[in-house]
C-alpha positions as CSV (number, residue, x, y, z in Angstrom):
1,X,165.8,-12.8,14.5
2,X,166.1,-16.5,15.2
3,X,165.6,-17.4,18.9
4,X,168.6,-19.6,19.0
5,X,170.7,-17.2,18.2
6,X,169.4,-14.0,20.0
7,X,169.4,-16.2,23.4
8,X,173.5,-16.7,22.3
9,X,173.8,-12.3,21.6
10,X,172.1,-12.1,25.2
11,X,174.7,-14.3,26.7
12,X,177.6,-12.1,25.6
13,X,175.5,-8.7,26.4
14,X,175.4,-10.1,29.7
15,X,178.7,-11.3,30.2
16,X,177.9,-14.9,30.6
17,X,179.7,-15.8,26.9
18,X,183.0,-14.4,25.5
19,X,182.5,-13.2,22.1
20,X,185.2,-15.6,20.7
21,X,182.7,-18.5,22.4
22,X,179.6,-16.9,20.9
23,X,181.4,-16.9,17.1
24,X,182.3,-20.6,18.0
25,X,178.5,-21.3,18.4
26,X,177.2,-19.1,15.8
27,X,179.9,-20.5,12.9
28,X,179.9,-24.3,13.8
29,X,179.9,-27.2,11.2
30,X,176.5,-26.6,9.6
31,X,176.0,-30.3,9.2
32,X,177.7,-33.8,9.5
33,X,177.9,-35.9,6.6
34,X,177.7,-39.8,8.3
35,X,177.4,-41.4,4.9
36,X,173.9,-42.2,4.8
37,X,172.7,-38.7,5.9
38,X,174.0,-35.3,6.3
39,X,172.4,-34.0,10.0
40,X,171.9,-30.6,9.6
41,X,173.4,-29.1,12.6
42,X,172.5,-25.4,12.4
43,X,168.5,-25.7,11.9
44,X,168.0,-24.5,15.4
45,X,169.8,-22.1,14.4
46,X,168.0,-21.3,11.5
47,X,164.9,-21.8,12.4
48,X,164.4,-22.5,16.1
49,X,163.9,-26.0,16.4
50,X,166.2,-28.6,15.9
51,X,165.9,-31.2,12.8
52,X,163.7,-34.0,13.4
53,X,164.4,-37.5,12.8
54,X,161.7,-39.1,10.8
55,X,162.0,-43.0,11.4
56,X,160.0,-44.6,8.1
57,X,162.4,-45.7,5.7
58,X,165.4,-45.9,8.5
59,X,166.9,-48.7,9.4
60,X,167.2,-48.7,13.1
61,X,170.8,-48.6,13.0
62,X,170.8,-45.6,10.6
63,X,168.5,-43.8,13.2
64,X,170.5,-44.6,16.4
65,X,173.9,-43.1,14.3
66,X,171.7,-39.9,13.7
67,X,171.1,-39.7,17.1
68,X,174.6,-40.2,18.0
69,X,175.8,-36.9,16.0
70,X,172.8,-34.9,17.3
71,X,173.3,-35.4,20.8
72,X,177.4,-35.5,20.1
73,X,176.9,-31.9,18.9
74,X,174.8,-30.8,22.0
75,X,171.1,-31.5,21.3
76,X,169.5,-32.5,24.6
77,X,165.9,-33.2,23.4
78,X,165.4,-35.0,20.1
79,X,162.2,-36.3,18.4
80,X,161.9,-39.1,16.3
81,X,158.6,-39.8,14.0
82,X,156.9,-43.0,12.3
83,X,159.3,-44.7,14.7
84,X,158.4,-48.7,14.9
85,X,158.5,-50.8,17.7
86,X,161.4,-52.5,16.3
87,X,163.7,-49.7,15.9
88,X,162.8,-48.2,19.3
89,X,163.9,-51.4,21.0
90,X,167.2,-51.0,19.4
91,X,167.5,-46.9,19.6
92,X,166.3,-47.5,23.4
93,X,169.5,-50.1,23.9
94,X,171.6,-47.3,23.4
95,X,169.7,-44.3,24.4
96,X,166.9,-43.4,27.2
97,X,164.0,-43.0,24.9
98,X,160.5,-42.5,25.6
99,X,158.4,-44.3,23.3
100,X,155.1,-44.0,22.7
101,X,153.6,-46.1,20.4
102,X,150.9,-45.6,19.2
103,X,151.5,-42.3,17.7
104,X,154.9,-44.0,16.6
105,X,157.0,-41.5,18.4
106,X,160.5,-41.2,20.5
107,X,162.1,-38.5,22.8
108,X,165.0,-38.7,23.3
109,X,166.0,-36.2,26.5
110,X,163.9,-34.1,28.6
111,X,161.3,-32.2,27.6
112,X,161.4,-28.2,27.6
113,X,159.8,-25.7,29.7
114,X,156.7,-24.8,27.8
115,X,158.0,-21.1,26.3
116,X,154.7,-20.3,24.1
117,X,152.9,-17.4,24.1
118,X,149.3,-19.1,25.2
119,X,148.0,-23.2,24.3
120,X,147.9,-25.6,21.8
121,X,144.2,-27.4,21.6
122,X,144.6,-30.3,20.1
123,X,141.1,-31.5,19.3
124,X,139.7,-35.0,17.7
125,X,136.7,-36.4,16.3
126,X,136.8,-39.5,17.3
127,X,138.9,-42.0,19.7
128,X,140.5,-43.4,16.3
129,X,142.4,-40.1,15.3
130,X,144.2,-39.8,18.8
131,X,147.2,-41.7,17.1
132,X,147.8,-38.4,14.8
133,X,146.7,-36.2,17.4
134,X,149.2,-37.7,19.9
135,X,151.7,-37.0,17.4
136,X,150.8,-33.4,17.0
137,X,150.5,-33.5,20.5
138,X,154.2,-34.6,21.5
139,X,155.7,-32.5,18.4
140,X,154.4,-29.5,19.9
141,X,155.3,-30.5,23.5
142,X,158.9,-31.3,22.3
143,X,159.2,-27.4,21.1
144,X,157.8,-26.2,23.9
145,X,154.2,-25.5,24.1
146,X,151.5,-26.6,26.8
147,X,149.6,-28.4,25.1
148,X,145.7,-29.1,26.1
149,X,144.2,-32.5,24.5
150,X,140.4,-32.4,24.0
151,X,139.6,-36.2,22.8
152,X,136.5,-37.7,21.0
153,X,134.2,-34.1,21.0
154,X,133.5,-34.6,17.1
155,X,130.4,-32.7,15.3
156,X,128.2,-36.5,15.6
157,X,127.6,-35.1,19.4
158,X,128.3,-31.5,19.1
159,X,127.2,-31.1,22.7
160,X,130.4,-32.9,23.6
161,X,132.2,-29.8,21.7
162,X,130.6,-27.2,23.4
163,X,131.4,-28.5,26.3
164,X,134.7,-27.0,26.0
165,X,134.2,-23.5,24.5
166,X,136.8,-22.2,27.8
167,X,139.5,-24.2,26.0
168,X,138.7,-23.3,22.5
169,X,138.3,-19.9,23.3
170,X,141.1,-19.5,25.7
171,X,143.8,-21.1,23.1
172,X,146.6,-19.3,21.0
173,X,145.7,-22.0,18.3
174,X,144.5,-25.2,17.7
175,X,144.9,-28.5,15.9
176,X,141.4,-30.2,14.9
177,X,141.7,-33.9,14.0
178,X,139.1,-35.4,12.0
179,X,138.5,-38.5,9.2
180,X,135.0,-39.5,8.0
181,X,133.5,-36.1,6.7
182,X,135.8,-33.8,8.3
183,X,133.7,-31.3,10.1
184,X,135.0,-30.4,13.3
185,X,138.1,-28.1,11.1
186,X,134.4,-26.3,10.4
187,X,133.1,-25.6,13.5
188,X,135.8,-25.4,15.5
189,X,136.6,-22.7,12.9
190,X,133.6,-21.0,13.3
191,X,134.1,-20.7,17.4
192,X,137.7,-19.8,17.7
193,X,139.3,-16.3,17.3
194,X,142.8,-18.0,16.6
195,X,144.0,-20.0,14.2
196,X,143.2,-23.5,13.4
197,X,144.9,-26.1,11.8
198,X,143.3,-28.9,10.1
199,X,144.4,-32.6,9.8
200,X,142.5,-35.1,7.8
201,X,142.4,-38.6,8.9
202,X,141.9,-41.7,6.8
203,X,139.4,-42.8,9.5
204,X,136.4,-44.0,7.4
205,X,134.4,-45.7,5.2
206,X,135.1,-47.1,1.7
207,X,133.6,-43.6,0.2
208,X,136.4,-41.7,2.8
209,X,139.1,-42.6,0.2
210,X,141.5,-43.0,2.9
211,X,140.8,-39.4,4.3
212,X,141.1,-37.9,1.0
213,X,137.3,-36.7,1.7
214,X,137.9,-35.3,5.1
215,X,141.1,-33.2,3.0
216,X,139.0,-31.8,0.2
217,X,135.8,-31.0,3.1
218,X,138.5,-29.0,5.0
219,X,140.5,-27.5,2.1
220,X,136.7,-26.2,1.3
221,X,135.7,-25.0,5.0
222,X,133.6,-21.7,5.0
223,X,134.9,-20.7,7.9
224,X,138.3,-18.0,8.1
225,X,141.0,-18.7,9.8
226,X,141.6,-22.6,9.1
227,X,144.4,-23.9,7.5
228,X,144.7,-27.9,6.2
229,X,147.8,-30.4,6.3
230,X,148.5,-33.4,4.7
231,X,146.5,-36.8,5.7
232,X,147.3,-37.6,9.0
233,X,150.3,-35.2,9.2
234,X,149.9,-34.5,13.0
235,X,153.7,-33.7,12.9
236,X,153.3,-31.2,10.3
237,X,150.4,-30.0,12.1
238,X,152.5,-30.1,15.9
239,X,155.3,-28.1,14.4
240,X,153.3,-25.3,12.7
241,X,151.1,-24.7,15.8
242,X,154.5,-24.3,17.7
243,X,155.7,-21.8,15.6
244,X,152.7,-19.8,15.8
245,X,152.3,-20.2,19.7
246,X,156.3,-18.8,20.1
247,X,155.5,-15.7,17.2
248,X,156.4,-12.2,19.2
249,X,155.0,-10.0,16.6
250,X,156.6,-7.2,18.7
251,X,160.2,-8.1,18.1
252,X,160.0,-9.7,15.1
């Protein structure tokens, strides 16, 4: 059962929530049609994380009106992705965001208690994928997850990997970011007992094809347990650790 709403059933079992109150919660507006989006207000519900606001496309008006709803409706910590510079100047005129740039991300609110059942690894290549990684990073630190970051250790000085084998072996799952040929998905594969989660870059060279290479090298990695995103989807990558890290096979 959704987290969301077993944390609203616990509230009533222990008297802290009338039942009346609890239907309230359970049975409000599922979304709120603004005009130029609907904001789905019961995805926490759903699915135990709020919606996301993904900033490409928005004008920065449209995005500070989504955040207006979101937080109207009780949502303390909100993300916002491919968020420019321009439109966090304007969404930070009206609400205390902290923007960091160059993985093109805002949060909006504090950030949650990490809940997870272990760590994220978020591991990179090379200094240039840190922008996706830092979005992977922050998305799985918005759904609270400690997150551990383990920069520039790429397969070109594998010593620089091994280096950390306590982290890779100690993590509940991790996120390897790579462009050029996309190896570290591979090794970092063949050393972890948990599941990794693979995110091409379009680092590279002319014969990288904008990180189509590193895709197909991962998509084709011999070693179990490793599953591939889109091109720099750290996002897609973040959110997917998170739910992994917060899976309680036990009550499920």
């Amino acid at each position: 059962m959704n987290s969301e709403v077993k944390k609203v059933l616990e509230a009533v079992r222990a008297g802290e929530l009338s039942v009346e109150d609890a239907l309230l919660k359970i049975k409000a507006e599922p979304f709120e049609d603004i005009g130029y989006a609907k904001v789905d207000l019961h995805r926490k519900v759903r699915q135990g994380a709020a919606e996301v606001i993904y900033g490409a496309g928005k004008t920065p008006e449209q995005i500070a009106g989504i955040v207006d709803v979101m937080k109207k409706n009780g949502q303390n910590t909100i993300l916002i992705t491919r968020l420019s510079r321009e439109a966090a100047d304007y969404v930070g005129q009206r609400h205390q965001l902290d923007y960091h740039e160059d993985a093109g991300v805002g949060i909006i609110g504090a950030l949650p208690e990490p809940d997870g059942i272990g760590k994220i690894v978020v591991a990179t290549g090379g200094t240039s994928d840190i922008p996706v990684a830092e979005e992977a990073a922050l998305t799985a630190r918005v759904l609270g997850n400690q997150v551990v970051r383990l920069y520039d250790v790429g397969v070109a000085g594998l010593h620089r990997t091994l280096a950390h084998l306590e982290d890779i072996m100690g993590a509940s799952v991790i996120i390897a970011i790579a462009g050029m040929e996309g190896a570290l998905a591979s090794v970092i594969g063949g050393l972890a007992d948990c599941p990794v989660i693979a995110v091409p870059t379009s680092v590279g060279y002319g014969a990288s094809f904008n990180g189509l290479s590193a895709l197909l090298a991962m998509l084709n990695s011999c070693a179990s347990g490793v599953a591939v995103v889109n091109i720099d989807n750290g996002f897609g990558a973040g959110y997917l650790a998170g739910m992994i890290n917060h899976m309680d096979a036990g009550k499920r």
